[in-house]
C-alpha positions in Angstrom: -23.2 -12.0 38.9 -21.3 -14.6 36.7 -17.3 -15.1 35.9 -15.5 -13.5 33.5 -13.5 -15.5 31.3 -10.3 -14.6 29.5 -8.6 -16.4 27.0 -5.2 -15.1 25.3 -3.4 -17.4 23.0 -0.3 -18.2 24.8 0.3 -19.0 28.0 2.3 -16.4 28.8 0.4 -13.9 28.0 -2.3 -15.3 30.3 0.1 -15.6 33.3 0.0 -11.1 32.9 -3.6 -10.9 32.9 -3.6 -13.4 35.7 -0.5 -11.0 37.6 -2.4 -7.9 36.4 -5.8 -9.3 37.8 -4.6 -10.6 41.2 -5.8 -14.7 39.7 -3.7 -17.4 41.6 -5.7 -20.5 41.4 -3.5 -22.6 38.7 -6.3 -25.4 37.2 -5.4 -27.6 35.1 -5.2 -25.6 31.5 -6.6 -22.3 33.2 -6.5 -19.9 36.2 -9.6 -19.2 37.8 -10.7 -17.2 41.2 -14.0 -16.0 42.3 -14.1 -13.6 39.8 -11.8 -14.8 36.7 -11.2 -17.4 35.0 -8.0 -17.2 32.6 -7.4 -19.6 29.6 -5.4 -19.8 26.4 -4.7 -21.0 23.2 -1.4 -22.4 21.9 -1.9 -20.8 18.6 -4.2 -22.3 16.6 -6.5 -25.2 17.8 -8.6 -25.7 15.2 -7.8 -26.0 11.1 -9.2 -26.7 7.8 -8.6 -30.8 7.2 -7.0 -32.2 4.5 -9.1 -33.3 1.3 -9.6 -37.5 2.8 -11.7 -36.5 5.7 -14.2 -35.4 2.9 -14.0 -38.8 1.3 -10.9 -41.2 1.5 -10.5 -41.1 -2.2 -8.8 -37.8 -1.7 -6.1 -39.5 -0.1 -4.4 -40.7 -3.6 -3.3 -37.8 -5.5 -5.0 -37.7 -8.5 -5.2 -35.4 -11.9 -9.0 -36.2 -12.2 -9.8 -34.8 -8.7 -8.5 -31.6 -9.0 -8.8 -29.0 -8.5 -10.5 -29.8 -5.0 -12.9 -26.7 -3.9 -15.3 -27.7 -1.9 -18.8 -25.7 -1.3 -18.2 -25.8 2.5 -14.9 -26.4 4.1 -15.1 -28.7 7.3 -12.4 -27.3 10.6 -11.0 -30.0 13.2 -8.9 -29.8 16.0 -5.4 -30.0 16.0 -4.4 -33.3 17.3 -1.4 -32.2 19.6 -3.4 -29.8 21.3 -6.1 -31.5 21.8 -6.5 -31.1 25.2 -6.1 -27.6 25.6 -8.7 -27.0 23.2 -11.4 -29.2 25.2 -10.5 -27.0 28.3 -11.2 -23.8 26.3 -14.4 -25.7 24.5 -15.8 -26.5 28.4 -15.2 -22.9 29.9 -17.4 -21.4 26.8 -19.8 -23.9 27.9 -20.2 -23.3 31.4 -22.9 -21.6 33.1 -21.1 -19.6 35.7 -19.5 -17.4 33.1 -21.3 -14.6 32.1 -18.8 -12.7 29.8 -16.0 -14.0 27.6 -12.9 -11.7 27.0 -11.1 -12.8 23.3 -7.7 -11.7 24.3 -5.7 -12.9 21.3 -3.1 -10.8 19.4 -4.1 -8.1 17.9 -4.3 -8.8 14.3 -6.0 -10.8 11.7 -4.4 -14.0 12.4 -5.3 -13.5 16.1 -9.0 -13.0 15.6 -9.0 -15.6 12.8 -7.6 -17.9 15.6 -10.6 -16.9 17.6 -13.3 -17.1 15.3 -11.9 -20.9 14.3 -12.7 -21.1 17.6 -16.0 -19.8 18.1 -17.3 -21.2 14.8 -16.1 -24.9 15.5 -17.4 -25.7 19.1 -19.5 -22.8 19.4 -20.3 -20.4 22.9 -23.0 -20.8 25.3 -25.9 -19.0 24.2 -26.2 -16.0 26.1 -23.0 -15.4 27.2 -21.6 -11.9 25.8 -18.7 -12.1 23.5 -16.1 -9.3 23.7 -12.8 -8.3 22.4 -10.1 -6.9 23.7 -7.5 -4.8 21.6 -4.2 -4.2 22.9 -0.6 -3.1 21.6 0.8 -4.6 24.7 0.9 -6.3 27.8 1.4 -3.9 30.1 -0.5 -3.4 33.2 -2.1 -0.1 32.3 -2.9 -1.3 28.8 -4.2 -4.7 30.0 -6.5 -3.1 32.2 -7.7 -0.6 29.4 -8.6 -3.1 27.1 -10.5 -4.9 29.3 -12.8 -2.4 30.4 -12.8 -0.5 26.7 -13.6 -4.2 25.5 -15.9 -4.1 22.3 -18.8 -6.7 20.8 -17.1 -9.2 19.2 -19.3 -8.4 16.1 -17.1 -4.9 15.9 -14.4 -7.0 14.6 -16.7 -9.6 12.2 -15.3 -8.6 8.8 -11.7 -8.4 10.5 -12.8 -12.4 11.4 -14.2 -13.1 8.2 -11.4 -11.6 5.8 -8.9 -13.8 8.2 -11.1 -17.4 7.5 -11.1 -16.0 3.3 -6.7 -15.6 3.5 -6.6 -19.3 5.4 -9.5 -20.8 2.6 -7.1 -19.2 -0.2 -3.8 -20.7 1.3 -5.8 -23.9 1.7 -7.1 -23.9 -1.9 -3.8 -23.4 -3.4 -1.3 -25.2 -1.6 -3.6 -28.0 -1.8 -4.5 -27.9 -5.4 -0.9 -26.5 -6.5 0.8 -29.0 -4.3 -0.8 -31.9 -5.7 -1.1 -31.3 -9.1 2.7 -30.4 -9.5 3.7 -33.5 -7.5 1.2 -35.8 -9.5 2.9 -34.4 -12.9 6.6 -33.8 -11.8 7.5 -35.2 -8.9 8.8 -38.2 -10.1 11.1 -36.2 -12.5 12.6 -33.8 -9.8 13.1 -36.2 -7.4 15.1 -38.3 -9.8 17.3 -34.8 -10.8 17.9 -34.4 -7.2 18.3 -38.0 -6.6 16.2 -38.0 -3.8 16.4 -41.3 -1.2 12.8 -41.4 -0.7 10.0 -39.5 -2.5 9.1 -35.6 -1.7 6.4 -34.2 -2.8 6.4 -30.6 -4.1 5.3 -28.2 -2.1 3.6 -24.2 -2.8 2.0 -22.2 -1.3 1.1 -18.5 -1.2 3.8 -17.0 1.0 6.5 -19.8 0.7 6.5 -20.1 -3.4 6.8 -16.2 -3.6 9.6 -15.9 -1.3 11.4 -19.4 -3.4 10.9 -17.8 -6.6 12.6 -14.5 -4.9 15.5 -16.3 -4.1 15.9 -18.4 -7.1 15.9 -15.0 -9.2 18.3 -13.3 -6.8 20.3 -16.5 -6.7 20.5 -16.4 -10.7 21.7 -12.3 -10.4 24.6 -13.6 -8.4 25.7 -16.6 -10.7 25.4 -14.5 -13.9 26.9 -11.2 -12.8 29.8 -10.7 -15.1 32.2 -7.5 -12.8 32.5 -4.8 -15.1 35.4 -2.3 -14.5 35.0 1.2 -15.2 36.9 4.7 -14.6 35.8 7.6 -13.0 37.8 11.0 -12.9 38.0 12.3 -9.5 39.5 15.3 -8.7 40.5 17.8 -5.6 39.4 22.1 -6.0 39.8 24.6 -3.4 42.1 25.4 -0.4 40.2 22.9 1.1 40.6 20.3 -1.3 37.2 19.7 -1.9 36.9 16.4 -3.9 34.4 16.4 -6.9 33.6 13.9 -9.8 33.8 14.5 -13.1 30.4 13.8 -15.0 29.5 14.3 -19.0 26.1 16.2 -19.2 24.1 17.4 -21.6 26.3 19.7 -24.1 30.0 18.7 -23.4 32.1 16.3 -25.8 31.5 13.4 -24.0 27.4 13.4 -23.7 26.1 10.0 -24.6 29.5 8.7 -25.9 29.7 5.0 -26.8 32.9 5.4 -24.7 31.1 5.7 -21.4 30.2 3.0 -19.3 27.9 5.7 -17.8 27.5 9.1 -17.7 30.2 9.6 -14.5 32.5 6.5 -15.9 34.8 5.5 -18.8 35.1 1.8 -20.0 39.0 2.0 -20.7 41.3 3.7 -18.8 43.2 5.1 -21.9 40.2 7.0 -22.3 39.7 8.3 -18.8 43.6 9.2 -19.1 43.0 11.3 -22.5 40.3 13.7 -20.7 42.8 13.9 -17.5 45.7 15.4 -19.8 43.3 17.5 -21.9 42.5 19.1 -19.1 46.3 20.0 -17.3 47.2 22.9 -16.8 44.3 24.3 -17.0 42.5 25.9 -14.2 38.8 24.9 -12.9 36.1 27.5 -11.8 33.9 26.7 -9.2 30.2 28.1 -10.4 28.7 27.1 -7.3 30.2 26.4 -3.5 26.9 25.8 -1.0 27.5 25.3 2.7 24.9 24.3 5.5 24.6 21.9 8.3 22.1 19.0 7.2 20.0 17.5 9.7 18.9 13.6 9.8 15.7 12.0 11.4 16.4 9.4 13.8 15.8 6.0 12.3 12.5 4.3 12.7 12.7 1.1 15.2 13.2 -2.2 13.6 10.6 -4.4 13.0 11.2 -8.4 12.8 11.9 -8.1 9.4 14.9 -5.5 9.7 15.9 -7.4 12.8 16.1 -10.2 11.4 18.2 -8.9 8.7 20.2 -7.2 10.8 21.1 -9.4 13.1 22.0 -11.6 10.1 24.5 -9.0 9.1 26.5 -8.7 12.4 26.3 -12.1 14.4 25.4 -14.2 11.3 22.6 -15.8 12.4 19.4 -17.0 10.9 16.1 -15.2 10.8 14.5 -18.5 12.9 17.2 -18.0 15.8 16.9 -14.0 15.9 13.0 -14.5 16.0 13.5 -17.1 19.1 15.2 -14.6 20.7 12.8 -11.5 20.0 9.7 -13.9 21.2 11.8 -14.8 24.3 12.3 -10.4 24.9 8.9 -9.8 24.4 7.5 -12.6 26.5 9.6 -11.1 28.8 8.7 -7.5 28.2 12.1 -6.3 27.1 11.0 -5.6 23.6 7.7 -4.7 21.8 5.4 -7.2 20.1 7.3 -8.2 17.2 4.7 -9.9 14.5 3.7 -6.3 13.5 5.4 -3.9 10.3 4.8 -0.5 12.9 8.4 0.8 13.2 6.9 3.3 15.7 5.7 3.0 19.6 2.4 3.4 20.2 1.5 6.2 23.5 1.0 3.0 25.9 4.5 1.4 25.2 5.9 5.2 25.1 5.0 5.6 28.9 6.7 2.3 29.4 10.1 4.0 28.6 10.5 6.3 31.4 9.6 3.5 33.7 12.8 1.5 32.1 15.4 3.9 32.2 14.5 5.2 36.1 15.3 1.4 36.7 18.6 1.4 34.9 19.4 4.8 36.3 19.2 2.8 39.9 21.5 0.2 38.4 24.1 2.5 38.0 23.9 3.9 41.3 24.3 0.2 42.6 27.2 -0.5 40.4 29.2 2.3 41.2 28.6 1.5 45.1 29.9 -2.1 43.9 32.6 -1.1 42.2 33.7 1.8 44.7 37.5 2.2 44.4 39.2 0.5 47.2 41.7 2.4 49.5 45.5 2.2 48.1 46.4 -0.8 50.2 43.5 -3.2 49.1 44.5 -1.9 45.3 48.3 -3.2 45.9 47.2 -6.7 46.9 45.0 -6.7 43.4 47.0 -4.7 41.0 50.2 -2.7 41.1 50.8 0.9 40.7 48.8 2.8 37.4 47.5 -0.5 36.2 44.8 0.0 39.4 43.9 3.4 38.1 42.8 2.1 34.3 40.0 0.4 35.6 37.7 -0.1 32.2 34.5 0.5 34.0 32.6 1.0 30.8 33.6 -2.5 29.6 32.0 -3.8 32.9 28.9 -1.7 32.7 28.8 -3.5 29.1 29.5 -6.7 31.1 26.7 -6.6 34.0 23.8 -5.2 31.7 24.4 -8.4 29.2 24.5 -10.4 32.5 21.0 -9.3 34.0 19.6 -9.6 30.5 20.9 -13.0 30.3 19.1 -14.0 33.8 15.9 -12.5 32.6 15.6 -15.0 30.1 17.0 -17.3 32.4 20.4 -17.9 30.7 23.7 -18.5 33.4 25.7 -15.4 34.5 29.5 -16.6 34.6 31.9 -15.3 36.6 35.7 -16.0 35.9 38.2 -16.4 38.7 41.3 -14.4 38.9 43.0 -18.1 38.0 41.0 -18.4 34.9 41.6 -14.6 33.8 45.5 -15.5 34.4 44.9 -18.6 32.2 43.0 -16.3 29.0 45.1 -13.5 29.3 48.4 -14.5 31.0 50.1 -13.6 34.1 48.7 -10.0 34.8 45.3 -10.9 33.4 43.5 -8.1 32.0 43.8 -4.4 33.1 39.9 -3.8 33.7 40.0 -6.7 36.6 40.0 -5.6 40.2 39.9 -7.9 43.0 36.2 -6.5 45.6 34.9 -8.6 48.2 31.2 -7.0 48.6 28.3 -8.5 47.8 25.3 -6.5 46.0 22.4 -6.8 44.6 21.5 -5.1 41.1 17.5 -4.2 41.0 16.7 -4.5 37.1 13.2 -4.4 37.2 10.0 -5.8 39.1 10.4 -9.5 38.4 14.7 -9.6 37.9 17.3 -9.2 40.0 20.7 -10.0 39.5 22.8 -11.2 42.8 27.0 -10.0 42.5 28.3 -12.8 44.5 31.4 -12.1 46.0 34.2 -13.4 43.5 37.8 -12.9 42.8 37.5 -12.2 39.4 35.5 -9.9 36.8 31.8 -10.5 35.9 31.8 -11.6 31.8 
């Protein structure tokens, strides 16, 4: 009976299957035992080449050449990973494997990554092709997908409709690109007074998103503020505050005096209904009461992340998707290069398993942060001060800290010196002086040590 080959397309990925599988034998570019072989890509090894490998006319950008469809568009390998994609191209080769796994995202521009694959160098005939569709890389749902692996030719169109989207980016941002340099490059470059000569780029995603920005962009530098007056006023015992608002059959309906239908344009206006009306008394027609209930929000995808995390740290949507990859690679967060706002039923089980592991956490950090006896708490602090402990603030403190070790970042400690020198001479009321060491279990593969310091972990 032959191998079985795996390929995912990233090396982390493959290092799960290989953890899942029990495969140890690190090869140069693979993992391989006496039953697995494991492999990846690093995203895509093979594209579509530019217009001069057809014919090195194409390499001058000219009007009369355009636009540049060709009947059959030629794939190469990436230069820069090269090498990884001759490993990959000699594993589908060799005649010791019987069965190839495809385990690339699941997604269009996963399988299209495979078929590039499969189409360029080809696989050994007779060696069975299957793919394997998972929402994540957990161990259960690594080990169903292998063994519910489907034919390859289950997922052809999916393949197919993948190489059609990269031939249509190709075909316009090649044709667009070139004949909008060739006509006006010259002349923007000079507007923008450009060192050197850049050529205009489009494409399908990127020119959208421009000319999404430019319009917003054009909102914002010809908004003109408007100010307008609204009657507010308060009814009831309980002062219920309510709007006033011209509908359909009272004076004010569709006046050129309204900004809108709740809003006056000038104040002298808004001021004339307001003392038309004192005095006199307001019925209330209506008075409904009921308690309103509110779905929890969906989960964010990278989109709403992205923005999000704009909004509060200020950071851009490249950093906050560094830091999501990092998460996931890590299996703090779901796959993120997906629109679902909901969990699938594998990543669902994977939540119980998270929170018994934090639950243990706090078991170890209350042990670690035991109060002391009152002698030990004079030498640290004096009188209440020892009582205020913040242990919430901590808590906030240590989980940051392990997550920052699982992706490998430093966990500081400050001395009670340093505390004196950030906060002055009695430091900070949520410090107390403990001399035991513990460890913190986070999860399988993480562990955080709390060396024994004289200070508070930040």
């Amino acid at each position: 009976m032959g191998k079985k080959l795996i390929i995912t397309e990233k090396p982390s990925v493959a290092q799960d299957y290989a953890k899942v599988f029990g495969v140890s034998g690190r090869q140069n570019g693979y993992i391989e035992n006496n039953t697995f072989i494991i492999t990846w890509c690093v995203g895509h090894l093979v594209e579509m080449v530019y217009p001069e490998e057809y014919d090195i006319r194409y390499k001058k950008w000219m009007l009369q050449d355009l636009p540049f469809l060709p009947e059959t568009y030629k794939y190469g390998v990436i230069k820069n990973v090269k090498q990884q994609y001759d490993i990959v191209h000699s594993l589908l080769q060799r005649e010791d494997i019987d069965t190839v796994y495809w385990a690339g995202d699941s997604g269009k521009e996963g399988q299209t990554i495979e078929e590039n694959i499969r189409n360029y160098g080809g696989v050994r005939k007779g060696m069975q092709e299957l793919r394997v569709w998972i929402d994540s890389q957990t161990e259960e749902e690594i080990k169903r997908g292998v063994a519910q692996a489907k034919p390859m030719s289950a997922y052809e169109n999916l393949g197919k409709s993948g190489i059609m989207r990269s031939i249509e980016d190709y075909a316009m941002g090649i044709n667009f690109s070139r004949v909008m340099s060739v006509k006006y490059g010259r002349l923007l470059n000079d507007a923008a007074a450009t060192k050197g000569y850049t050529a205009i780029a489009v494409g399908r995603v990127m020119t959208c998103v421009l000319g999404m920005v430019v319009n917003r962009e054009r909102e914002i530098r010809n908004f003109k503020e408007t100010s307008f007056y609204r009657v507010v006023g308060d009814f009831t015992d309980a002062n219920i505050e309510a709007e006033w608002k011209a509908v359909e059959g009272s004076a004010y309906f569709e006046s050129p005096k309204l900004y809108k239908e709740n809003g006056f344009k000038q104040k002298e206006d808004a001021e004339t209904l307001i003392n038309s009306l004192e005095g006199k008394e307001a019925v209330v027609k209506t008075l409904e009461k009921g308690i309103s209930k509110k779905k929890a929000p969906l989960l964010c995808n990278l989109a709403e992340l992205q923005a999000e995390c704009a909004k509060r740290f200020k950071i851009s949507p490249d950093q906050t998707l560094q830091v999501a990859q990092d998460l996931y690679e890590k299996k703090l967060t779901t796959y993120l290069r997906t629109d679902a706002r909901v969990l699938t039923t594998a990543v669902a089980k994977e939540i119980d398993k998270n929170l018994y592991k934090l639950k243990s956490f706090q078991e170890n950090f209350d042990e670690f942060y035991r109060k002391e006896d009152e002698n030990d708490k004079k030498k640290t602090l004096e009188g209440k001060k020892a009582k205020e402990i913040n242990k919430d603030k901590i808590r906030g403190g240590l989980l940051g800290g392990a997550v920052g070790d699982a992706l490998g970042y430093p966990v500081e400690f400050l001395s009670w010196e340093q505390i004196q020198t950030c906060y002055g001479e009695n430091g900070i009321t949520s410090y107390e002086l403990n001399k035991k060491t513990k460890t913190a279990q986070i999860s399988d593969d993480t562990q955080m040590t709390l060396f024994t310091a004289n200070g508070i972990l930040f």
